[in-house]
N, C-alpha and C positions, 0 to 999 in steps of 0.2 A: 504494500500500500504506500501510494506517495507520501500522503500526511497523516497517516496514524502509526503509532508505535505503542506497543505496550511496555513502559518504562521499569515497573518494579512490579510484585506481588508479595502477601503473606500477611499474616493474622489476620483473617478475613476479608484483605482488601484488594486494590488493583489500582495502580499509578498509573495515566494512560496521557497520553500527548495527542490532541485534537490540533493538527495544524500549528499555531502558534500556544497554546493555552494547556496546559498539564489538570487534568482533575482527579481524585480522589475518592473513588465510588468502592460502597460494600462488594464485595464476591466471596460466599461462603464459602465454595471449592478450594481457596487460597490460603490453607491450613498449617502451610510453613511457614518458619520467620522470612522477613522478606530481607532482599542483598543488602538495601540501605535502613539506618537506623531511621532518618529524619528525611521526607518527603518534602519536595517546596512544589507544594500544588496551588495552581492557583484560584482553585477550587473546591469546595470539600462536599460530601454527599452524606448526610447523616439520616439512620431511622432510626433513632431513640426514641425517645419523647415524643416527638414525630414527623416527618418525614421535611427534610429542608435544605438548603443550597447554603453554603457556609463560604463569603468570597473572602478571601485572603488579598486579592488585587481585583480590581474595576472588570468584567467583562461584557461586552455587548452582547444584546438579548440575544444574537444570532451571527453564525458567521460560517464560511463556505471554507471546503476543503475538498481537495480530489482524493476521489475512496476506488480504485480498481476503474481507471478512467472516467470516473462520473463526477462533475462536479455536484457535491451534495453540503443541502443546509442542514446546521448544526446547533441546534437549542437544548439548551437545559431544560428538562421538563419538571415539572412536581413528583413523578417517579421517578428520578435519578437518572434516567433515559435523556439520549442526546443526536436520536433516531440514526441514528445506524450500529448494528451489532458485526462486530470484527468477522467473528469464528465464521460467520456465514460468508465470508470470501473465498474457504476453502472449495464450497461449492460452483462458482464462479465457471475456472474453467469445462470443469463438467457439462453444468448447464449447455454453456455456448457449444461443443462437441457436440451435445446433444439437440441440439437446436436447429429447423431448418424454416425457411424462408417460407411466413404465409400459415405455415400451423397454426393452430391455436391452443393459446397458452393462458389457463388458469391459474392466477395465482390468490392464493387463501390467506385470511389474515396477513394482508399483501404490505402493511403499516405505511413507509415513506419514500415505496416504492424503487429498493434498487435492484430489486430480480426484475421488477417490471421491465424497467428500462434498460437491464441489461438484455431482455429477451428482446424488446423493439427491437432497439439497436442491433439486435444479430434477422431482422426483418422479419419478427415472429407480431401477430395480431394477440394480444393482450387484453383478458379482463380481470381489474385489478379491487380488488373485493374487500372492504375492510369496516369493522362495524364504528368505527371512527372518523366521524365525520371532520376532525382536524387534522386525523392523520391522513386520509384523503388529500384532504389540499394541501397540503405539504407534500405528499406526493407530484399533484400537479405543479406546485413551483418548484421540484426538482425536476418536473421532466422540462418545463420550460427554460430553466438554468441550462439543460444542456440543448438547448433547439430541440426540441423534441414534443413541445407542445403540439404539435399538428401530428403527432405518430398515432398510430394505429392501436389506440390503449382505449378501453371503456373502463372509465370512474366510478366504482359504485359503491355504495354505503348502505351497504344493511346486515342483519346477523349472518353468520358465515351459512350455517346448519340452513336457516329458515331460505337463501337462497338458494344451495346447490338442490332442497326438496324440488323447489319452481322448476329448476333446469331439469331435473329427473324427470318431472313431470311433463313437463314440454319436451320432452326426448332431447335436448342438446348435448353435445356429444365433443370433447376438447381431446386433441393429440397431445395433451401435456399437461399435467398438476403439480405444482405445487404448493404445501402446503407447512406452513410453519405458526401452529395455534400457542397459546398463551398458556399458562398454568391454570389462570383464573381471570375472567373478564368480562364485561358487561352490555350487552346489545344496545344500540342506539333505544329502545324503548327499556332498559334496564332489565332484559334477559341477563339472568344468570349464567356463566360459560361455566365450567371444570372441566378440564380434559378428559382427568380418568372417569369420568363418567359418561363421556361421548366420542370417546378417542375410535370404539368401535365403530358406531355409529358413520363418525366419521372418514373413518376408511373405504365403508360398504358403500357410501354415498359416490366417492372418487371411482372406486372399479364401476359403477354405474353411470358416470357421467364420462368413463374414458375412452374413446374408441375403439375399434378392433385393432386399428393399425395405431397406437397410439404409442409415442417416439419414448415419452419420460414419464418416473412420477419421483418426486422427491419430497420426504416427509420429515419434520426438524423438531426439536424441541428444546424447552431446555427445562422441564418438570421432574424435581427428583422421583426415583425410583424409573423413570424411563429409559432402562438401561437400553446398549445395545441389545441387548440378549431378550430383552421385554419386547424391545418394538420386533426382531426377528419372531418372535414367537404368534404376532400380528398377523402375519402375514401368511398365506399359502400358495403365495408364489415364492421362489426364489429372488432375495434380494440381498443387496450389500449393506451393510451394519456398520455404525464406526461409531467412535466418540469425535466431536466438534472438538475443538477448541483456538483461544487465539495464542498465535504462534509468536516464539520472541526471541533474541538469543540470550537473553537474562532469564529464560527459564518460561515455559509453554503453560497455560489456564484452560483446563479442562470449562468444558463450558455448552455441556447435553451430549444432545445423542441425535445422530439422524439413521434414517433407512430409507435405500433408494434404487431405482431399478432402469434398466432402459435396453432398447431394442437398437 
C-alpha cells in the first residue's frame, strides 16, 4: 500500500500510519508486548467509558490517501473506523484475476466501496449494497475521487438479507459475490444483524443468487470464533480457507478469517 503502514502492535492495540497522520486504535488479537515502549500517535481511539477520539495534534475531519491504487477518503468515525480495512488488500489481486469485463458483481455489506471500484475498474458492472446510508455516499465520493463517478456501479441502501430475498425472488442471477458482513449491525429501519445467527442463511441466499457459470465468491469476516476451519465446515463445495491479516515487517495482525472459491 502507498500510504498505509502498520507501525507497531501489542497489548491490545495497533499503531497505524494513515498517509500523513499515525493513530492508535484497540485490536484484541494484539496480545504481545509491542516493539516500542511509547507510541507518538496523533490520534488515540478509546472504548472505556465510552467510545471516543482522543487528538494529541489538530486533524482535519477528513483526508485522502492512495490505498492499492484508489484514491480513498479517510474519516475518523465514532466507531474507531476510518473506512478502509488493510487485511482486505490481500484479496485484491485475487479479485482482479478473477474478474472479467461486463460480469456482474455483487458486493455485500459493500461499506466505502473499495472492492466496488476495484471491480469497475477491472470493467466489471457492480451493485454495491450497504444498509448505510452514509456509508453509501462515501462510497460514491470515493468513486468520484477516482473519475469513476459515471462507472457502471448501482448505489443501494437497504438490509443486506431483506434485498438478496427480492433478487431470489425476481430470479437475478450475479457471476460474482462478494461478501464481507459485520459481527453485529443495524438495518436502515433498525433491523437487528448477528452473523452467527444468519451467516447460514446467508450463504444459501449467495449459491441462489449465483449463476451456473458464475466466475467468484468470496466470503470475509472478522467475528470471533469464525475460524478458518468454521467457515470450511460452511460450505459443501470445495473452497480455500485462510486467516486475513494486515501484513508489516514489525510483525503481521491477525485480523478474521475468509473463505473463497472461483472457476
Amino acid at each position: 500500500m502507498t500510504e498505509y503502514e502498520l507501525l507497531d502492535s501489542g497489548n491490545g492495540r495497533k499503531l497505524e500510519r494513515f498517509g500523513r497522520y499515525a493513530v492508535d486504535r484497540p485490536c484484541m488479537q494484539a496480545v504481545w508486548a509491542p516493539r516500542e515502549d511509547r507510541w507518538d500517535a496523533d490520534a488515540i481511539f478509546e472504548r472505556q467509558e465510552k467510545s471516543r477520539w482522543i487528538y494529541n495534534r489538530r486533524l482535519p475531519k477528513d483526508w485522502m490517501i492512495e490505498w492499492e491504487g484508489l484514491k480513498m477518503e479517510v474519516i475518523p468515525t465514532d466507531f474507531g473506523h476510518l473506512g478502509i480495512f488493510p487485511e482486505h488488500a490481500a484479496h485484491w489481486e485475487w479479485l482482479l484475476q478473477s474478474a472479467k469485463p461486463k460480469m456482474k458483481v455483487l458486493n455485500l455489506f459493500a461499506y466505502t466501496g473499495a472492492a466496488t471500484l476495484a471491480m469497475a475498474r477491472g470493467g466489471c458492472q457492480v451493485t454495491h449494497v450497504d444498509a448505510s446510508k452514509k456509508s453509501v455516499a462515501w462510497a460514491g465520493r470515493n468513486a468520484r475521487h477516482n473519475n469513476m463517478g459515471e462507472a457502471p456501479i448501482r448505489w443501494i441502501v437497504d438490509d443486506a438479507l431483506k434485498f438478496m430475498h427480492r433478487q431470489v425472488r425476481r430470479g437475478e442471477k450475479y457471476d460474482a459475490i462478494i461478501l464481507d458482513p459485520p459481527t453485529f449491525g443495524r438495518g436502515p429501519k433498525g433491523e437487528i444483524f448477528k452473523l452467527e445467527e444468519c451467516v447460514v442463511e446467508l450463504l444459501e441466499l449467495c449459491e441462489q443468487l449465483l449463476s451456473d457459470d458464475a466466475r467468484f465468491f468470496l466470503f470475509s469476516c472478522h467475528t470471533p470464533g469464525m475460524t478458518p476451519l468454521a467457515l470450511k465446515r460452511l460450505f459443501t463445495r470445495d473452497v480455500e480457507v485462510g486467516e486475513m491479516a494486515i501484513l508489516s515487517k514489525s510483525g503481521s495482525v491477525p485480523s478474521g478469517s475468509y473463505a473463497r472459491w472461483r472457476r
